[in-house]
N, C-alpha and C positions, 0 to 999 in steps of 0.2 A: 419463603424458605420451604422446602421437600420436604414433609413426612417423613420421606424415608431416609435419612442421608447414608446409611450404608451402600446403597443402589440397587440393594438385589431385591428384585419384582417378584413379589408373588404372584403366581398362577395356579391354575386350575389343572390337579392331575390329568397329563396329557392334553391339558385344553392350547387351544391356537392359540399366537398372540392377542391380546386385546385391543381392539380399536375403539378407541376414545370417541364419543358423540358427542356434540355441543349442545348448549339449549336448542329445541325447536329441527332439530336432524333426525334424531332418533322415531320420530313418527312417520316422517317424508321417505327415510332409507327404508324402513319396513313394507310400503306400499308397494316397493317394486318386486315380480312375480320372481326375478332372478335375482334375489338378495345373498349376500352372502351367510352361512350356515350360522354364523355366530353372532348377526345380527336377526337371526331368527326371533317371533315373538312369544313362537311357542315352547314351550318347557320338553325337552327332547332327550335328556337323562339327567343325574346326577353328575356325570363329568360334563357340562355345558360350561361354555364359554365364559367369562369374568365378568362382562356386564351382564348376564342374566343372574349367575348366583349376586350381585349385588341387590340388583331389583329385587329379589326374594326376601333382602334383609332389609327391606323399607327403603331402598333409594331410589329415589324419581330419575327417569331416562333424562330430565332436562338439567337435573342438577350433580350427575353423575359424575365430569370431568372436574368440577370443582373437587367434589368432596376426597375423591381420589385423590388428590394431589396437596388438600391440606389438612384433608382431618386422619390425624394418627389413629383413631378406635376403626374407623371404617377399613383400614388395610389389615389390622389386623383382624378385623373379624373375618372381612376378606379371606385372609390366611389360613385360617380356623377352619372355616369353609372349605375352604379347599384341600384339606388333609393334613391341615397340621405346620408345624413349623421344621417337621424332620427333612435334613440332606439341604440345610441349611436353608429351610424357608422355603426350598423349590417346590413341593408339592408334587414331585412325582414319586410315583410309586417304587417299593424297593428291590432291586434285583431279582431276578429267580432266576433257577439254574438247575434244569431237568434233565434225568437222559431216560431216551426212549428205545425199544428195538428198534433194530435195523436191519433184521437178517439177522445172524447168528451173530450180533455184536448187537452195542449200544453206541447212539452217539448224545453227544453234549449239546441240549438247548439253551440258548441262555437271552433272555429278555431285558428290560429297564440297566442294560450296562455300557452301551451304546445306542449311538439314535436316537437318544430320548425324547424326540420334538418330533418326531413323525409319529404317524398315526399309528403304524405296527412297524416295526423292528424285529431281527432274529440274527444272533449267530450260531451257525452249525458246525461241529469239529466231528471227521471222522478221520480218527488219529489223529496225523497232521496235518490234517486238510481241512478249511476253516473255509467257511462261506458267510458273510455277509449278506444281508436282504434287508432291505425298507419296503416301507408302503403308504407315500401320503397322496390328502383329496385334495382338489383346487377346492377355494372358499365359493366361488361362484359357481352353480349350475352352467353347464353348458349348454344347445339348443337341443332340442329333442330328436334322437335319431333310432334306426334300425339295427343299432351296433351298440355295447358298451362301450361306454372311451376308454379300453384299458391300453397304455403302453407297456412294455415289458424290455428290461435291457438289461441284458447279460455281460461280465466281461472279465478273463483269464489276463491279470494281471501278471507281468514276466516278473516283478518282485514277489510274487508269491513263489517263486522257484529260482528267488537269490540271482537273478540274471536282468539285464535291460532286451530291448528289443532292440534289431539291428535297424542297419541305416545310418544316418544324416538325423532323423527325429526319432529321441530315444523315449519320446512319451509316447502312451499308446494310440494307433491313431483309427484305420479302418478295423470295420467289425468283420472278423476270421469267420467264414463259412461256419468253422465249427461253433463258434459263438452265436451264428446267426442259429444254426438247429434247436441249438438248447434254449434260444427265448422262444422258440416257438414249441419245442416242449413246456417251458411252464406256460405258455396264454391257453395252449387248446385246453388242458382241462382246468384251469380257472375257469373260463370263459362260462360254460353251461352252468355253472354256479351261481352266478350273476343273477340277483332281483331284478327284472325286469322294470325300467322305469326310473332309476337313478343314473344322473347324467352327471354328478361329481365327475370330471377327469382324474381318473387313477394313474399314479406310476408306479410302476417297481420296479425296484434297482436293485441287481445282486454283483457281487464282485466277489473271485477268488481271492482270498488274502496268504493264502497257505497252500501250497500242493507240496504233498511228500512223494510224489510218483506211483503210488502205491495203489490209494482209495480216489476213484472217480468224482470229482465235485460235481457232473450233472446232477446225477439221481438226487445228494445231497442240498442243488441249489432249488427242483424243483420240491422236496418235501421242507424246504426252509421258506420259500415264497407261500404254500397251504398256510402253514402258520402264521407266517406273518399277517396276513389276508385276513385270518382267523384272529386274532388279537386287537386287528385295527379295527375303526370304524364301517368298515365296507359292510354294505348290509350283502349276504349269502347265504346259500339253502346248508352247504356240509363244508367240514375243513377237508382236504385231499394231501395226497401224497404221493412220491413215485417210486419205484423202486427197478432196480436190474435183474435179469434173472439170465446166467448163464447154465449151459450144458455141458457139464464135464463125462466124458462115458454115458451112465446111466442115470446121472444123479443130478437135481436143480439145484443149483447156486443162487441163494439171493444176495446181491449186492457183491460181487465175484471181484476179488482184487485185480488191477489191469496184469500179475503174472497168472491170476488165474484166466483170465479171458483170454489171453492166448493158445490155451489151449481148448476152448470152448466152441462149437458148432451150432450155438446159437447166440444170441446178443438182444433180448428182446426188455425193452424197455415198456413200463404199465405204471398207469396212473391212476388213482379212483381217489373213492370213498368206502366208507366202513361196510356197504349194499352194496356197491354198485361200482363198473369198471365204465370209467370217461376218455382214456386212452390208449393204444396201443401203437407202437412201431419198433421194427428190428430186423435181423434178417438171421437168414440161417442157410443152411446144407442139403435144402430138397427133406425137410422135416415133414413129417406127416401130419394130417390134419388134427389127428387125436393127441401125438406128442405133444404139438402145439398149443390143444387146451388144456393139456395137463402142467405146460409152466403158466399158462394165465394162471389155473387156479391157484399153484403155490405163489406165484407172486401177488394175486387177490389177497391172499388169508396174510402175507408180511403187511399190505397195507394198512388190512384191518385193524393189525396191531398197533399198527402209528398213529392209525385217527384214532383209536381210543384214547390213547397218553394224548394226544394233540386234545383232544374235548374234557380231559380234565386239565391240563394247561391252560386253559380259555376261561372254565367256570373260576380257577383260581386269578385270574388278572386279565381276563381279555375285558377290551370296551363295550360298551353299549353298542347297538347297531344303528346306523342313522335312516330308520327304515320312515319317518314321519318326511322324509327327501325324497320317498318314493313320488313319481307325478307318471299318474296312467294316464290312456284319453278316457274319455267319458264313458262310461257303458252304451247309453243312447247310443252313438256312436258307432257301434259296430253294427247296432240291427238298420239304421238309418243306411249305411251305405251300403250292406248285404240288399237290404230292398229296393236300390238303385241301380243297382250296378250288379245283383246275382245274376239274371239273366243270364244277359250279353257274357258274364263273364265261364259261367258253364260254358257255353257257343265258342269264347277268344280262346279257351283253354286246349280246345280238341283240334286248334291247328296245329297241322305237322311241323312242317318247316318253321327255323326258328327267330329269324328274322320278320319276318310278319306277323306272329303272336307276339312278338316283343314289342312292334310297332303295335298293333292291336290293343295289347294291354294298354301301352301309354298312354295311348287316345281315348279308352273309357277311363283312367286313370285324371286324365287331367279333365274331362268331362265332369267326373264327381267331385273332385277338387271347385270347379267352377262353381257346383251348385252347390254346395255346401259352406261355401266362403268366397263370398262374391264380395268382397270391400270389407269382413267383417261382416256380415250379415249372410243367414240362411234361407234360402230360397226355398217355399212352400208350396209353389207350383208343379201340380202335378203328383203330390204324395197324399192321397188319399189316407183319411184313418189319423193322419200325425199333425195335421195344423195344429191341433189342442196341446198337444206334447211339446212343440216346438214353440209357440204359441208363450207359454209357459215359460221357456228357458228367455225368452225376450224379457231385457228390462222395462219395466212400465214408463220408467224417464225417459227411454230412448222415441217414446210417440212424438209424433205428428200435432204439432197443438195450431188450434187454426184462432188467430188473432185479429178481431173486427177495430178496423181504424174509426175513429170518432169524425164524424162528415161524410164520411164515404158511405153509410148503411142507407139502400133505397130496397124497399118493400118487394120480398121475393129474390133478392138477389144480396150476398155474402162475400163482400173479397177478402178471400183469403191470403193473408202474410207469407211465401215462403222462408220459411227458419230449418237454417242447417241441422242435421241429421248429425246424431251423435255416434259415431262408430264403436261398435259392441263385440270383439270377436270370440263368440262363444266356441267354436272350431276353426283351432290354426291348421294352416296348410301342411304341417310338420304331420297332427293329430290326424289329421284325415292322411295321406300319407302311410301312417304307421298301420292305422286299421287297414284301408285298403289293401297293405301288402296283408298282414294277418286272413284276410277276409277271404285273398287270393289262394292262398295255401291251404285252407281250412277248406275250400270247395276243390280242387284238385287233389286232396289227400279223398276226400268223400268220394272223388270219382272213380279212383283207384281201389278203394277198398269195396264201393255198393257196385258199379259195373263191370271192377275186373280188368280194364282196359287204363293205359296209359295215355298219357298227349299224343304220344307216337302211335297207337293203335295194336302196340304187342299186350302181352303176357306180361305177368310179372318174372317168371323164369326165360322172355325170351332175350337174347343178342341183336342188335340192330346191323342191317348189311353190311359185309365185311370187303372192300377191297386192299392190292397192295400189287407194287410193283417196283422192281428194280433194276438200278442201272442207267438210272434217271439221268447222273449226271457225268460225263466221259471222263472227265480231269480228275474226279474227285477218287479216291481209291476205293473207295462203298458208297453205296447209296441205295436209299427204301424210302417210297411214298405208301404210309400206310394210312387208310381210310374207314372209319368206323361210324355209320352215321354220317352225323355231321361232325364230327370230330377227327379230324388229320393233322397228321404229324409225318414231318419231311426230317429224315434222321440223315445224318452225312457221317461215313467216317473217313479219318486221317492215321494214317500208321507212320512213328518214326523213332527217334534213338531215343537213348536216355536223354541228351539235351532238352527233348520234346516234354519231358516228365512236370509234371507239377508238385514243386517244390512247398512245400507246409512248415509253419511255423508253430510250434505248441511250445506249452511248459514245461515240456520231459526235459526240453535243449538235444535233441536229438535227432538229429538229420533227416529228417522224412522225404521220399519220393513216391508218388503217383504213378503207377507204368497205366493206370488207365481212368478213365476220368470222362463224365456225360455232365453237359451244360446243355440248358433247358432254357428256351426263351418263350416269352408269349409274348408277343407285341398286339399292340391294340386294334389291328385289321385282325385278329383271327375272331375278334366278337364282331365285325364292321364298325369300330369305333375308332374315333378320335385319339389319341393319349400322348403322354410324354413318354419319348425313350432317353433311356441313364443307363446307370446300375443295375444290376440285376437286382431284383425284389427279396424280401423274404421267403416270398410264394415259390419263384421261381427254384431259388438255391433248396428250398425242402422238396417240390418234386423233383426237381433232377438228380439230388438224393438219393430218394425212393427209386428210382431206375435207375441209377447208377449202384445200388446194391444189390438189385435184383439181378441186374446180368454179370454182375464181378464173380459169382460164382457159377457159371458157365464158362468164363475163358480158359483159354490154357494157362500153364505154369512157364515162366519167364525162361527154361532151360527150351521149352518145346518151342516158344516161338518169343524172341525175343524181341516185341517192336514195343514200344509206348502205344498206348491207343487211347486216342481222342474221337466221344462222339457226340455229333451236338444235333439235338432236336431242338425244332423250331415248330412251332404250332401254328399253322398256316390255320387253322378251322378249329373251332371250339366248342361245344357242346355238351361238357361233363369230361370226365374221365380222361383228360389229354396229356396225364401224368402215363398212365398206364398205356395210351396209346404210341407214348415213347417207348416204355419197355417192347411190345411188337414191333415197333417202327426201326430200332435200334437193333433187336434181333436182326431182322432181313437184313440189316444195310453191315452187320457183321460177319453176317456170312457173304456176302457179297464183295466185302473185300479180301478176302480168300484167309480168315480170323478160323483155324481150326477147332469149333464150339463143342462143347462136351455133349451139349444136346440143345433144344428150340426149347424158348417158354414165352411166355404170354400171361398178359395182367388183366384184372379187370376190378371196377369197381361196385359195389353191391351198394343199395339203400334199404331204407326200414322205415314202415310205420307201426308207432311201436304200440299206442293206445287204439286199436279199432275200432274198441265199446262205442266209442264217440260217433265213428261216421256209420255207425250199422252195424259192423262185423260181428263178429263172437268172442272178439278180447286177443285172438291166436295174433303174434307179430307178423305182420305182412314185409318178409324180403324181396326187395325189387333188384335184378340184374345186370348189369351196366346201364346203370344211370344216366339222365342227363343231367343239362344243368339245373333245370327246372326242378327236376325229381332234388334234388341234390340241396339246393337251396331250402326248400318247400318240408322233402325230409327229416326224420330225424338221425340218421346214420348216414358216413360215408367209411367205405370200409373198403380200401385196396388188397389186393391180393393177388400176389406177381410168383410163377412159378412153371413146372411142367406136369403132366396128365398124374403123376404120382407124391409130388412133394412141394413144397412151397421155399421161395428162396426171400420174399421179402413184403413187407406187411404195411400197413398204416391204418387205423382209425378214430376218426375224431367222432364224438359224440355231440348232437344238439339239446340234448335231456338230461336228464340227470343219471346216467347212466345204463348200462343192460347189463343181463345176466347168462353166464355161461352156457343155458342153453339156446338161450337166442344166437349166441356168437358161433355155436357148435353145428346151429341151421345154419349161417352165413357161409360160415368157410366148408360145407359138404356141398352148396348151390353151387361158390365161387368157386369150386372145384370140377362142376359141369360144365359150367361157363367156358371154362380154359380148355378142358379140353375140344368146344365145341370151335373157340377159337384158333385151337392149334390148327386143326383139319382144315381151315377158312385160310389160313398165311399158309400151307401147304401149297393151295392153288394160286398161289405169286406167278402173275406173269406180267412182264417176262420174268424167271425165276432168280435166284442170286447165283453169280458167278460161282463160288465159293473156289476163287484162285486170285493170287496178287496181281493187281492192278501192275501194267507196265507202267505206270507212272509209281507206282508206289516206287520207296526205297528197296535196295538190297544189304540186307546185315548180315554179317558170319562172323559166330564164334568161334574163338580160337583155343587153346589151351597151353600155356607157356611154363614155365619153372618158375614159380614164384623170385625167385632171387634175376631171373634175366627180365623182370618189368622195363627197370632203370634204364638198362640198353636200349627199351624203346623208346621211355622219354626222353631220353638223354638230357644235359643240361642244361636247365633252365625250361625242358619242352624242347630244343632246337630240335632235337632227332624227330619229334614223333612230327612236329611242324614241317620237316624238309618233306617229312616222308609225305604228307598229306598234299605239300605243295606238286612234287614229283608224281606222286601218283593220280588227282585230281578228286580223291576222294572226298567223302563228307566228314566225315569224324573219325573218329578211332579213338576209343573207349578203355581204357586199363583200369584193372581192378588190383588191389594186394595180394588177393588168393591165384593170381595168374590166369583169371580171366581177360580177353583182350576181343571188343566187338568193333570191328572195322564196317561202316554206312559209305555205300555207295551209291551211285547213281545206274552205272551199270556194271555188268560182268568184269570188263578187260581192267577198269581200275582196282575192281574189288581184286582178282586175281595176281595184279601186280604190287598191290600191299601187303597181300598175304606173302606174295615170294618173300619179297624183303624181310614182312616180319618173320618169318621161319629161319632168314637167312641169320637173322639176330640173335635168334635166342636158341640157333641149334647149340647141340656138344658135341663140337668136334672129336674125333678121335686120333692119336697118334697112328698115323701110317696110310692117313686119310687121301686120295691121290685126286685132284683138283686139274679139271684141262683145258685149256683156254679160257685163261683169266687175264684179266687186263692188270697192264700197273697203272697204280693211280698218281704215283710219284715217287722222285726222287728223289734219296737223301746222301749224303757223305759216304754212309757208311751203308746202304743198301738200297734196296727198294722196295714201295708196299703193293702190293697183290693183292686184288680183292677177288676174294675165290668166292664170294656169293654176294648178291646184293646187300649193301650195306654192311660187309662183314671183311675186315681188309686182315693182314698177317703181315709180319717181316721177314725177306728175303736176304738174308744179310750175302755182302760182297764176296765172299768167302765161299758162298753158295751157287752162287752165279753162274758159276761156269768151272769147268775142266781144269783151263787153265788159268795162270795168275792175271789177277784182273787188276791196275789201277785203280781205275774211277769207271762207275756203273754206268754213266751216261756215253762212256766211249763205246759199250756195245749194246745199249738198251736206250731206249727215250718213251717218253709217258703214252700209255695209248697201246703198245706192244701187248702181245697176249701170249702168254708162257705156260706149260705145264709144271705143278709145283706138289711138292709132298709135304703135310704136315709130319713134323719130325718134334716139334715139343707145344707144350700149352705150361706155362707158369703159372706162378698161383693167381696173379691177375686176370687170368684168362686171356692173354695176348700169345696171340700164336708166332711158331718160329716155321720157316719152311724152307724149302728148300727146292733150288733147279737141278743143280748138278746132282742131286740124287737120283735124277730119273732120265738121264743122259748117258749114254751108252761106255762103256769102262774100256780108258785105250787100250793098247796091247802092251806089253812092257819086257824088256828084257833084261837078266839078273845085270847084264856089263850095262846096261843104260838105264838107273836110276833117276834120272833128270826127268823123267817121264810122268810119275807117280805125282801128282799136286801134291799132296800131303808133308813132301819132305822139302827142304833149302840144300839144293845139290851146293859143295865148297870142294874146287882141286884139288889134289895135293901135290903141294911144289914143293917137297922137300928134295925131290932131284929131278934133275932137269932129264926129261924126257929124248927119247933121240922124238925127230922130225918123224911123222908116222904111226909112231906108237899108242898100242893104247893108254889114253889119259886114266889115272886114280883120281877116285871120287869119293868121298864122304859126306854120306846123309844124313842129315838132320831133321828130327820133326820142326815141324812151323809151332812156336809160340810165343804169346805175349813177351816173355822172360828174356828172350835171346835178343831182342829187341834193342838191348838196354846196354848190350856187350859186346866188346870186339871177340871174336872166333881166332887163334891161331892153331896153327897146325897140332902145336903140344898137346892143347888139350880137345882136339874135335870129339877126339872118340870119349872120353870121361864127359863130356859136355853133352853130349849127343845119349848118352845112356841115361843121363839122368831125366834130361827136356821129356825124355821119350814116356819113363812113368808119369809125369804131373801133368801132362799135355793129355792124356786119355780121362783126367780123373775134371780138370780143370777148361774142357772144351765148350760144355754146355755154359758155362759163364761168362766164358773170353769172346764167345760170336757174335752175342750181339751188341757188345762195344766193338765202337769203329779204330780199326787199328791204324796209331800212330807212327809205325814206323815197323815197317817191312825187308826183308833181304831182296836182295836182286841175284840174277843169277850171273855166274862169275863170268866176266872175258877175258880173254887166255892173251896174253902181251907177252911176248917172248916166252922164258920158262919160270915165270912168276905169277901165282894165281893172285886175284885182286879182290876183296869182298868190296861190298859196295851195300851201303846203306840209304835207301831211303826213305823221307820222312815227310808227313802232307803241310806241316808244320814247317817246315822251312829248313829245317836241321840237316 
């Protein structure tokens, strides 16, 4: 029977679950060098694991699972132990709920209220935007490497903004560009925090839970993971934080609501510590270098304020640190393989070219690998001075024992037994490995700083040779091969409609389009390697990023040139800085597609040694110029800077230290500001130069401007109109907006020119009295026919109109295809036109005795007496309308009938035309001395 029959397991505030050891386990598991943390044997804090606080209380590792499970005092002393019996026995700690600055507001920390079983926890509320963060350790070490294993994943949940995602799968699936940025804003400055020598796998995990539209949850997820990081187990040098700093006018905004960044000309994002700044990226409007460091500082000194609140947060409830998990290599170690391998490695260092030092290195690289760990054992051959050292680190059991068989001994002669050799490996391959990189870099930083010279054999202020040229590619609408070094980058651009636009998906729920957009690829031939192609990388979507906002503020405005633009650099050569060799390479290839630029700029990236005391120097920071890779790696700064001769449009730096200070960054960007312009003057001499005119392959787009309310006419229904029109004219799109924008994409001229006819013809406003000449009918009807007096724009010619004289049926003197001059004579409220032929047909001659002339009237004889033979005939005229239609005419009353038709036929003509009239007079024939009216009707009547 259980102990415990309730079932709730006591634990150890914040400790892992417990794993149960059996008799005769618990010494065996210990032995191995990658055991897991909590079956550690060493006492590592006060919150440890459940079988150590046991052990502490008198119980033997072998009788451990027993006692556990049936003696009732040992759980609860267990429990005791562990904090108590409060939150019902769990032993974890109890909520807290802080608020810290954040800029000219506070936001909501809150700990132990969820996540309680991961190593640090955090929710962060600014307003209503709420950020979740964890932070747990795998139990087992992982192998030893040149990286921390931290992961980091970010993710904007669409129920955080009350909405699903669209599609077929409404769970979340790919990671958004924009998501991908912001994990790589929290790792970089995590990252330089990191103890070197703990190989626990870290995750952190954050998730929007909450967006009000309002307050940005970056800045918010990156100062929620500090914390987090800062409460958990992770052993680290400082808690960090982030913060936003916009430019409104004159004034720095920290942490700017997204209506205030709209109107903001900067955007610059900073990450540190309470000393010291570990991150920067952002862009801005050709800012000057000084402005620039004056929002570092104010967004430095908001930080400060956070790690402060954050380090009394910590002393009140953060964990212990697992810093007894730290695993260095050896000390020995690093001078053992310096006096191997320094030599040659000064000598592999000063080759140029970067392919054969890389080769070079390896091969002294695995040389000391060999002699240092040859099967587990160290080879002593040839190191003067160190046998007794190494000598030393040898186990005494692992000797040589020579074994005399009983019969076999003759006088002066010993045979010796061989017995297998016990494997000892005092330097793994991993250890040697990690120093030799360390070893590397620490003689390459010395060489830089005591000679002055780089691998390459410049200056620390110089540029490495600059080529560039364009027009590389015929088809493509731009194109620039830019060359820097060894670092090249082949940029291509595409110009086309909105269709072309990249479409973005956020939590606002608000329609986003891209009119321009840089994809950045490195494939594995630009270092001569091997690799897998997929996805695009992390790496990849944050430089293309960075050069994708450095030149977004160069282009023109979407009225001046309305194309979508697509440009994609590919990193054909690699060497450092092939981020920023996009921004150059992408320039030329935009002006080359005839992109009218506001002006040319150019990136480059800067490095730092920032300790020189060490290799010689005088302590002063050594900034180095466009980096390579080497520099880059080896370095402790990598620091972008994308811009022209006077302002800077876009930024990045990550940190490998813990930090610099303002005025070291205040050097950077006054060098990085030589740099550029020394590079400007260098893409200047582009040959052959960039076109800067549209590519005859590019598209042709023209906008138009219409009356909002005549859109509809061009879509007509369903789309059919705007469809005919695109099929008829052969064009590519044709674009309508609400506000009576209308962008018609063609291929060439003569179609672009034949859909603007039409569409004009659409959305003119006709005027009454408007005279149209040689228009075609497009058909036939009962009662008229329709005219189309401009492309796509038809009217009604009613029968009536037709002609002079009395017409039947429109087909007996008209058929489709005929082309007539016509006058507009009404527009209704529909907008349907009325017109008219007979108004622009010459007016017969008429005389007062022969009324029959005039169309206008219904000539009726008068036989009230019979005429002699000869005579002239009496006649009475009638106007033509509707009304007389319905009536027989006799002579009594012609003339009171006729007076009256006559007013309501003037008042009632614009109504009655464009109905088809049913029933008409005919004109009279004279049969002896009796006139005869005559009525006919299309109806049969």
């Amino acid at each position: 029977m259980l102990a415990n029959p309730s079932g709730v397991r006591s634990t150890a505030c914040y400790a892992q679950p417990s794993h149960f050891a059996f008799s005769g386990r618990c010494k065996l598991l210990s032995s191995f060098p990658n055991r897991p943390r909590f079956l550690s044997p060493k006492k590592t804090s006060k919150f440890c694991s459940l079988s150590l606080l046991l052990s502490r209380n008198g119980v033997r590792c072998n009788s451990f699972a027993v006692k556990a499970l049936v003696e009732p005092e040992v759980s609860e002393s267990v429990a005791a132990a562990a904090g108590g019996a409060g939150a019902g026995g769990s032993g974890l700690l109890p909520p807290v709920s802080v608020k810290i600055p954040f800029g000219d507001r506070e936001i909501l920390i809150e700990t132990g209220h969820i996540g309680r079983q991961a190593s640090g926890s955090v929710v962060a509320t600014d307003g209503e935007t709420i950020v979740y963060t964890s932070v747990c350790l795998s139990d087992v070490p992982s192998e030893p490497s040149d990286f921390f294993p931290l992961s980091v994943t970010y993710q904007e949940r669409f129920s955080a903004a009350g909405r699903t995602s669209g599609g077929f799968f409404k769970r979340e699936g790919k990671t958004k560009d924009n998501e991908v940025l912001i994990c790589r804003m929290i790792d970089r400055p995590l990252r330089p925090t990191m103890l070197k020598g703990f190989y626990h796998e870290t995750q952190l995990l954050s998730w929007v839970l909450s967006y009000d539209g309002l307050h940005c949850p970056d800045a918010l997820a990156v100062t929620a993971a500090g914390i987090a990081v800062a409460l958990s187990e992770v052993p680290h040098s400082e808690a960090i934080a982030g913060v936003r700093i916009g430019l409104l006018g004159d004034k720095f905004v920290v942490n700017p609501t997204t209506k205030e960044m709209e109107g903001s000309t900067l955007d610059l994002f900073l990450a540190g510590t309470d000393n010291a700044i570990l991150m920067i990226e952002g862009y801005c409007d050709f800012l000057p270098e000084e402005k620039l460091l004056e929002a570092v500082q104010v967004g430095q000194g908001a930080v400060r304020q956070i790690c402060s609140a954050v380090k009394a947060l910590v002393t009140k409830c953060g964990k212990p640190k697992m810093l007894d998990a730290i695993r260095l290599p050896p000390p020995e170690l690093y001078r053992l393989v310096e006096k191997i391998a320094g030599d040659e490695l000064h000598n592999v260092l000063q080759i140029k070219s970067k392919i054969p030092r890389r080769k070079a290195i390896s091969l002294l690289e695995e040389k000391v690998i060999n002699r240092l760990t040859d099967k587990g054992y160290i080879s002593i051959e040839g190191l003067s001075g160190s046998g007794e050292t190494i000598q030393d680190l040898i186990d005494e059991e692992d000797e040589d024992e020579e074994i005399v068989v009983d019969g076999e001994v003759d006088e002066g002669d010993v045979h010796i037994k061989p017995v297998s050799r016990k494997s000892t490996p005092l330097f793994t391959e991993v250890d040697v490995k990690l120093v030799f990189k360390e070893v590397s870099s620490k003689i390459l930083r010395r060489r830089i700083v005591e000679g002055g010279k780089r691998s390459d054999g410049r200056s620390p202020e110089d540029i490495r040779p600059i080529t560039s040229s364009c027009g590389l590619l015929p088809r493509a609408h731009g194109s620039a091969l830019f060359t820097r070094g060894e670092t090249q980058s082949l940029a291509v651009v595409t110009l086309g409609d909105k269709q072309m636009a990249q479409k973005l998906d956020n939590l606002a729920n608000v329609e986003e389009f891209k009119r321009f957009y840089l994809q950045y690829s490195f494939p594995p031939s630009s270092v001569g390697e091997v690799g897998r192609m997929g996805a695009p990388s992390r790496r990849e979507i944050g430089h293309g990023t960075l050069a994708e906002r450095a030149l977004e503020r160069i282009l023109p405005t979407e009225d001046a040139f309305p194309y979508t633009i697509r440009v994609e650099s590919t990193i054909t050569e690699s060497n450092g800085s092939s981020s920023m060799a996009s921004v150059c390479g992408g320039c030329l290839a935009l002006q080359d597609a005839g992109v009218p630029l506001k002006c040319s700029i150019a990136g480059i990236a800067m490095g730092l040694v920032l300790d020189t005391h060490e290799f010689g120097g005088d302590g002063t920071p050594l900034i180095l110029s466009d980096i390579t890779g080497a520099e880059d790696a080896s370095g402790d700064m990598d620091f972008k800077v994308a811009g022209n001769e006077d302002g800077i449009t876009a930024f990045q730096m990550d940190i490998k230290v813990e930090g610099i200070t303002l005025p070291v960054m205040r050097e950077a960007l006054l060098q990085a500001r030589d740099g550029r312009r020394r590079i400007l003057a260098e893409m200047m001499k582009c040959s052959p130069p960039p076109a800067k005119s549209l590519s005859k392959y590019a598209p042709l787009i023209h906008i138009m401007k219409v009356a909002p309310e005549k859109v509809n006419m061009i879509i007509g229904s369903g789309g059919k109109k705007v469809k005919s029109i695109i099929e008829e004219t052969g064009v590519e799109a044709i674009d309508t907006q609400d506000d009576g924008i209308v962008k018609i994409t063609a291929k060439d001229l003569s179609s672009l020119e034949k859909s603007k006819s039409i569409i004009s013809s659409l959305t003119m406003v006709p005027t009454v009295g408007d005279i149209y000449r040689n228009c075609e009918i497009k058909s036939i009807v009962p009662y008229g026919v329709f005219v189309e007096i401009a492309p796509g724009r038809e009217g009604l010619c009613h029968i009536s109109e037709l002609t002079s004289d009395w017409l039947a049926k429109a087909e007996d003197a008209f058929k489709v295809g005929d082309r007539v001059d016509v006058k507009l004579i009404e527009v209704n409220d529909k907008g349907q036109l009325r017109l008219s032929r007979r108004a622009l047909l010459p007016v017969p001659e008429t005389s007062p005795e022969d009324p029959s002339s005039n169309p206008d009237v219904v000539v009726i004889a008068d036989s009230g007496k019979a005429s002699d033979e000869g005579a002239p005939q009496k006649y009475v005229s009638v106007p033509k309308a509707e009304g007389l239609a319905e009536e027989k005419i006799d002579r009594a009353k012609v003339k009171s009938s006729a007076t009256k038709v006559a007013s309501s036929s003037k008042s009632n003509s614009a109504e009655t035309t464009l109905l088809p009239r049913k029933k008409v007079f005919k004109r009279v024939k004279k049969s002896g001395s009796k006139a005869v009216t005559g009525v006919s009707s299309n109806d049969g009547e």
